[in-house]
C-alpha positions in Angstrom: -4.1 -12.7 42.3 -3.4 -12.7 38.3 -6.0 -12.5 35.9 -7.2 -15.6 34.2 -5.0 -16.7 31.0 -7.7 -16.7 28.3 -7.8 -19.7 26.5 -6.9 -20.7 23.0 -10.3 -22.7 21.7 -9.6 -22.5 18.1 -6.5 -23.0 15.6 -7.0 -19.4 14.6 -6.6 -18.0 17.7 -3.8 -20.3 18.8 -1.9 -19.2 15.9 -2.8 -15.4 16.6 -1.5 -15.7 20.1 1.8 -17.1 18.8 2.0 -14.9 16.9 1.0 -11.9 19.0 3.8 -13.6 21.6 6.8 -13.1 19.0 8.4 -9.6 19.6 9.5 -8.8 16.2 6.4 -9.8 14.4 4.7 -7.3 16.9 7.3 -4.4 16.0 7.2 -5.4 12.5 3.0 -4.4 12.8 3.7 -1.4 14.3 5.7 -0.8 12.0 3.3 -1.3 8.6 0.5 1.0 11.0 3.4 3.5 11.6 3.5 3.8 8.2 -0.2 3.1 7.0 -2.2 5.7 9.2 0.2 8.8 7.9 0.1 7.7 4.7 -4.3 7.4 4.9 -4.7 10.7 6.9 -1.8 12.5 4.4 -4.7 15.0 3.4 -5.0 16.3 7.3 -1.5 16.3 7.9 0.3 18.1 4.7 -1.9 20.1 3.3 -1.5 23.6 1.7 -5.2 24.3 2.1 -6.8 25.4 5.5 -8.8 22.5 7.4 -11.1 24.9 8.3 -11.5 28.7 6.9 -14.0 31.6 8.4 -13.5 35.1 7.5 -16.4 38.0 6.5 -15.6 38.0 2.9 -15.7 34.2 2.5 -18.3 33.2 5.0 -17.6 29.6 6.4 -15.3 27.1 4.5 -13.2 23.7 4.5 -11.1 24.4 1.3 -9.3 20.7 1.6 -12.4 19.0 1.2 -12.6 19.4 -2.4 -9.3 18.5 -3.2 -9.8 15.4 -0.7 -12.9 14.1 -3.0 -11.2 14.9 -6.4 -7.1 15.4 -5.3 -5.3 18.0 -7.5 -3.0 15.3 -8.6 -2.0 13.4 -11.5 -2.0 9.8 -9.7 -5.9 10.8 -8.5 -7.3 7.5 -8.9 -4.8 6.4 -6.0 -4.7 9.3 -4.1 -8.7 8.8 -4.2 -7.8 4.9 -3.3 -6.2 6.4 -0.1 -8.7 9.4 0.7 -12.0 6.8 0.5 -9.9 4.3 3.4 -9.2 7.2 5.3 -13.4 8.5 5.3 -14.1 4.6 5.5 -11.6 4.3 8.8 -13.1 7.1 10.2 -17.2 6.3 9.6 -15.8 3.0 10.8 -14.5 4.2 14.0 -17.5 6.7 14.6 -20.1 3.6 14.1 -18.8 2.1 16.9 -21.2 4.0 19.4 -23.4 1.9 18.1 -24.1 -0.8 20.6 -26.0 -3.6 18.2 -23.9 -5.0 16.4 -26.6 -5.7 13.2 -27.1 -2.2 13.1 -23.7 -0.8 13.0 -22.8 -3.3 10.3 -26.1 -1.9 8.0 -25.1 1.5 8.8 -21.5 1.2 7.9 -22.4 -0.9 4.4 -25.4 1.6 3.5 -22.4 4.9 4.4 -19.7 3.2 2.8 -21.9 2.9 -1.0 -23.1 6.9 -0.1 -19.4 7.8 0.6 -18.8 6.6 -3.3 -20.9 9.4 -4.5 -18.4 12.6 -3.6 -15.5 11.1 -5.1 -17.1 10.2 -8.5 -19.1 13.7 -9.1 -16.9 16.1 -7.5 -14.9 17.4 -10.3 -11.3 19.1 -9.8 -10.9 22.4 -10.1 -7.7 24.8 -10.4 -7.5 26.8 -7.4 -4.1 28.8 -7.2 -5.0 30.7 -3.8 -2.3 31.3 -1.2 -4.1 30.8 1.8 -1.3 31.6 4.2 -1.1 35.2 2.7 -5.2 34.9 2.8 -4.8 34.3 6.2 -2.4 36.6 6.9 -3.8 39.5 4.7 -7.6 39.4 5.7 -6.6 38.4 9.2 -9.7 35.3 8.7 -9.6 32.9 11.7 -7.9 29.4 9.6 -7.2 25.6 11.0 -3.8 24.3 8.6 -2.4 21.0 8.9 0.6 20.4 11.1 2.7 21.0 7.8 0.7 23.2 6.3 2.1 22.6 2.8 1.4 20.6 -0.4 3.5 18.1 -1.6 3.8 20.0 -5.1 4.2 23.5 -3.5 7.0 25.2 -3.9 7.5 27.0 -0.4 11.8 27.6 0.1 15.1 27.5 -1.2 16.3 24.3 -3.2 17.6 21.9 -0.4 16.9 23.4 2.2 18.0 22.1 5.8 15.5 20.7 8.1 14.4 23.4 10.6 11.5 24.7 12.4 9.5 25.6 9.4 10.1 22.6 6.9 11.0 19.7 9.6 12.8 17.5 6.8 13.9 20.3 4.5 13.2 20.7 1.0 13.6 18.8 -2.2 15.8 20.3 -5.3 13.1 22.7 -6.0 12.2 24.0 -2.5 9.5 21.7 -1.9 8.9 20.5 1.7 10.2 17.2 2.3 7.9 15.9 5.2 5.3 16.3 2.5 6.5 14.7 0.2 7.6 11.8 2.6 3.9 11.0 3.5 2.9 11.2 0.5 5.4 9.4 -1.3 4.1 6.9 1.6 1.1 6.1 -0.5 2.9 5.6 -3.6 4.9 2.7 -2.1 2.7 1.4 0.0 -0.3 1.2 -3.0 2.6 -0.3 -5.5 3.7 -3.0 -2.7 0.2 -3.8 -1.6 -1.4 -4.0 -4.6 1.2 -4.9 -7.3 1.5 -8.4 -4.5 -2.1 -9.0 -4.9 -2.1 -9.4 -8.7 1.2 -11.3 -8.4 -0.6 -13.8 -5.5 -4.2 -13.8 -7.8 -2.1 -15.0 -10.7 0.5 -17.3 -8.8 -2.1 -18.9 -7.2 -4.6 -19.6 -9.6 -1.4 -21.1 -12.1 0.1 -22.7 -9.1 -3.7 -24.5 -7.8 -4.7 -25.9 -11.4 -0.7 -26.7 -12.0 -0.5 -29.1 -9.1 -4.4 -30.3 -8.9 -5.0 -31.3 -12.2 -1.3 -32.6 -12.8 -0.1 -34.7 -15.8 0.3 -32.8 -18.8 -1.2 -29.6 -17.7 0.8 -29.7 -14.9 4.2 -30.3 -17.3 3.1 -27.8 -19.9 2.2 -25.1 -17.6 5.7 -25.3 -15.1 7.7 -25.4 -18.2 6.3 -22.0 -19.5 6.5 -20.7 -15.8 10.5 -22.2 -15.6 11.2 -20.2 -19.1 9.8 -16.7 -17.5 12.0 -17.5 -14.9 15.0 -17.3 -16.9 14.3 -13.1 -17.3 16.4 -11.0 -14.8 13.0 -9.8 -13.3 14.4 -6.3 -12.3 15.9 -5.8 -15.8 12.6 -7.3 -17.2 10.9 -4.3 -15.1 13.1 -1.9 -16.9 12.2 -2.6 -20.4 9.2 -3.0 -19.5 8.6 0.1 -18.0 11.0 2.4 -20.9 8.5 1.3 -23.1 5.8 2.8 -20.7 7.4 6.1 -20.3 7.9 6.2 -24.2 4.5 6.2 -24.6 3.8 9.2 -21.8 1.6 7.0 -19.6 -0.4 9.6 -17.2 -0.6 7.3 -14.4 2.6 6.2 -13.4 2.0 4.6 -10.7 -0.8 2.1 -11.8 1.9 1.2 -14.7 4.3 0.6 -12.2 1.6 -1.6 -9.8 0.8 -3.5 -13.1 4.3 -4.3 -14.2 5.3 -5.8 -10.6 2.4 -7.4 -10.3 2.3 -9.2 -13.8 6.3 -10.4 -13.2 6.4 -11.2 -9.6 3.8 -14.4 -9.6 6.6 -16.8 -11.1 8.0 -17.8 -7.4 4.3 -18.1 -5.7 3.3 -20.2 -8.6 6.0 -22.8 -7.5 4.8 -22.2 -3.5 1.5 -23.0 -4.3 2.1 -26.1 -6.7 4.1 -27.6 -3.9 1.6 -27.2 -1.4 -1.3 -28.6 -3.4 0.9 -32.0 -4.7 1.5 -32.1 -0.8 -2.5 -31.8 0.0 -3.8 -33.7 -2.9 -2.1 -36.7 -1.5 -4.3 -36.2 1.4 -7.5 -38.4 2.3 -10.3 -35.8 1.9 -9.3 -34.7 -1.6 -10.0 -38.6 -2.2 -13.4 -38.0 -0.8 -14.1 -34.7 -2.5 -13.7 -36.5 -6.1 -15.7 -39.8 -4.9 -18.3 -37.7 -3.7 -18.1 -36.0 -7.5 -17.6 -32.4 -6.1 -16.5 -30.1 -9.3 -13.1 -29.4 -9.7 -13.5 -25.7 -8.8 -15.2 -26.3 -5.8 -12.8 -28.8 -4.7 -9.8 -26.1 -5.2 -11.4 -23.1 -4.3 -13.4 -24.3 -1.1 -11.6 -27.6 0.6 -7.8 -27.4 -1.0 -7.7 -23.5 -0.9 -8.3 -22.9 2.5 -5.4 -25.6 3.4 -3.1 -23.5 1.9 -3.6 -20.1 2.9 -0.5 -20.0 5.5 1.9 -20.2 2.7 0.2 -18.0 0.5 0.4 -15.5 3.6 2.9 -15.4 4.6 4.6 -14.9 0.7 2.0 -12.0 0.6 4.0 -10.2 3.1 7.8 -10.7 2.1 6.4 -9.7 -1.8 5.0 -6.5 -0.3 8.7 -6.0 1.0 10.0 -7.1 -2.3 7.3 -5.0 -5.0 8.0 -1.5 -2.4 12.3 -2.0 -3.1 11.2 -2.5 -6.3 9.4 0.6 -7.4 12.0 2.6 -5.0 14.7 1.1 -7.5 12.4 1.8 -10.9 12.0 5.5 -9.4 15.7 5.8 -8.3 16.5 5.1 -11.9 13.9 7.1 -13.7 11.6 4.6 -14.6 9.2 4.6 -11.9 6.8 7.0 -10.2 7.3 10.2 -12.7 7.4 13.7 -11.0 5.8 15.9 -9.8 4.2 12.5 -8.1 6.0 12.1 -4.6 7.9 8.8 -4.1 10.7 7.9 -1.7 12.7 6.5 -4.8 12.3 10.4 -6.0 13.8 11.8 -3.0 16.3 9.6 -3.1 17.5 10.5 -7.1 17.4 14.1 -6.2 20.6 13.7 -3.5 22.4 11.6 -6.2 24.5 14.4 -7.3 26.0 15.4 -3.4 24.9 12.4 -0.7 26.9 14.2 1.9 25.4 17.6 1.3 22.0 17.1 0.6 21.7 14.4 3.6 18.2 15.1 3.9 16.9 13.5 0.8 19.3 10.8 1.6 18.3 10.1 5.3 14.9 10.3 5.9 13.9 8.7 2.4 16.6 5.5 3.3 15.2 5.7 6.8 11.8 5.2 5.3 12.6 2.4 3.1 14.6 0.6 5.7 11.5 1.0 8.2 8.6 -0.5 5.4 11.2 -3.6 4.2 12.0 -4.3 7.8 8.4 -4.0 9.2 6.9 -6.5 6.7 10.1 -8.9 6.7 9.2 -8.7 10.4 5.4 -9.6 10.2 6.1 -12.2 7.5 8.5 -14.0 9.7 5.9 -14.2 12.5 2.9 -15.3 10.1 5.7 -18.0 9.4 6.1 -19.0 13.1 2.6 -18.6 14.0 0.9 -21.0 10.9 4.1 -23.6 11.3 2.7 -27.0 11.7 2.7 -28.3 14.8 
């Protein structure tokens, strides 16, 4: 006898079925969490510092912790971005022992404000030990990462060939590549994710009061959008971001998240006018203004919420577009600056001899290839799944 079908009692989860039915839209997810969860728990799987450390002269210690509260790192407000999802995931998962509901969700808000404490008072703090040779040396009893090496270390021989102790091989200065790979997985993954969301904040917002209030504001507003349009955005990007460098800007990568993000709204801003002319021909906007709702309430909580599919699923092919994008910026020079790890990076560094230095050519491509693909994948679904019907 099979097992009861359960049933679909809501839009939302008819839509999530469909969407969960599609194939592709299901490899394009495990795709985004085949790339997420490395790039969250990067701390516990590169790492030059021992997870755990006992030995007589030290006493008891986890030497990774302090760098995982204030990261040894130039880009430390993202690499803290990443660390604080990786404790939250984890409290998260840990809560959920907790059989009442109420109480887990208390417990998980009151943990989540505490866990803000560590990362803003620990303070960084230089710490040039070789703990392999500690190890080794003392003969102390030490837990390392799987690769138990930094992404700035330098550990071999420039370009070194994957093998059993670097896995990927090295970059141009002997610097492990699998490191640097899941690493370089944050910088991508915080430029496409957040770079989208300031492009979809401002695209929607210019797109909602474009096509709501109409006339013209509506005329005014599209032409100024349709002039931006006329920029090459990539080469926009480029002067954009030489101006940046020339100005020794610390934190690349939030320069790099602003810039795609304050240049990639112009094509949602057209999405979302659309959709709103298309709903504010609709009966209940009609009944929102005779019942003399605000204007912002109208928009934000009956004509919003009509909307959202589009908005979606453009959140997810821009994620595609803004990670290409910074790959490109940091191919060229212009994007995430070294010693920060970024595919892009890798990728510049096997310019001179493809062929020879495969590696950085490879795994780097294979990478890129794998994020594009897995949200092209997902968007397509989202696409399938919120279709009218």
């Amino acid at each position: 006898m099979t097992p009861p079908v359960p049933t679909a009692n809501s839009p939302f989860r008819r839509a999530v079925l469909r969407f969960w039915s599609d194939w592709p839209a299901r490899l394009g997810v495990a795709g985004i969490l085949m790339l997420l969860l490395p790039a969250l728990a990067a701390p516990v799987l590169a790492n030059g510092r021992p997870l755990f450390l006992r030995s007589e002269a030290r006493g008891v210690e986890f030497p990774f912790l302090r760098t995982f509260f204030a990261p040894d790192s130039s880009e430390y407000l993202v690499e803290q971005l990443f660390n604080y999802a990786f404790a939250a995931l984890l409290l998260w998962g840990v809560l959920q022992l907790v059989r009442w509901r109420k109480l887990r969700r208390i417990l998980l808000a009151f943990l989540l404000i505490l866990l803000i404490f560590p990362f803003a008072l620990t303070k960084p703090k230089l710490d040039k030990t070789d703990f392999r040779k500690l190890v080794e040396r003392t003969g102390a009893t030490a837990v390392f990462a799987p690769i138990p090496y930094g992404p700035f270390e330098i550990v071999t021989t420039p370009y070194a060939k994957p093998g059993r102790k670097h896995w990927l091989g090295a970059d141009e200065i002997g610097r492990d590549v699998a490191a640097r790979m899941i690493y370089g997985a944050r910088a991508s993954l915080a430029v496409g994710l957040l770079s989208t969301a300031i492009a979809l904040a401002i695209g929607t917002m210019v797109g909602l009061m474009a096509g709501f209030y109409r006339g013209w504001f509506d005329l005014i507003t599209m032409r100024v959008v349709e002039i931006m349009l006329c920029f090459p955005t990539f080469l926009l990007l480029l002067i954009l971001m030489s101006i940046l460098k020339d100005h020794k800007f610390e934190q690349s990568i939030l320069v790099v998240i602003a810039v795609i993000g304050l240049t990639g709204w112009i094509g949602l801003a057209f999405l979302v006018r659309g959709e709103v002319l298309k709903q504010r021909a609709l009966p209940y906007i009609l009944s929102c203004e005779v019942a003399g709702l605000p204007a912002y309430r109208t928009m934000l909580v009956h004509l919003l919420p009509n909307i959202t599919g589009p908005i979606l699923i453009s959140f997810t092919f821009g994620v595609a577009g803004a990670i290409l994008a910074e790959s490109g910026l940091s191919f060229l020079g212009f994007g995430v600056q070294p010693p920060t790890a970024s595919w892009g990076g890798l990728l510049r560094q096997a310019f001179d001899n493809p062929l020879s230095y495969w590696h950085l050519t490879f795994f780097p491509g294979l990478a890129l290839f794998i994020a594009v693909m897995a949200f092209n994948f997902t968007g397509e679904g989202l696409r399938k799944a919120l279709a009218p019907r």
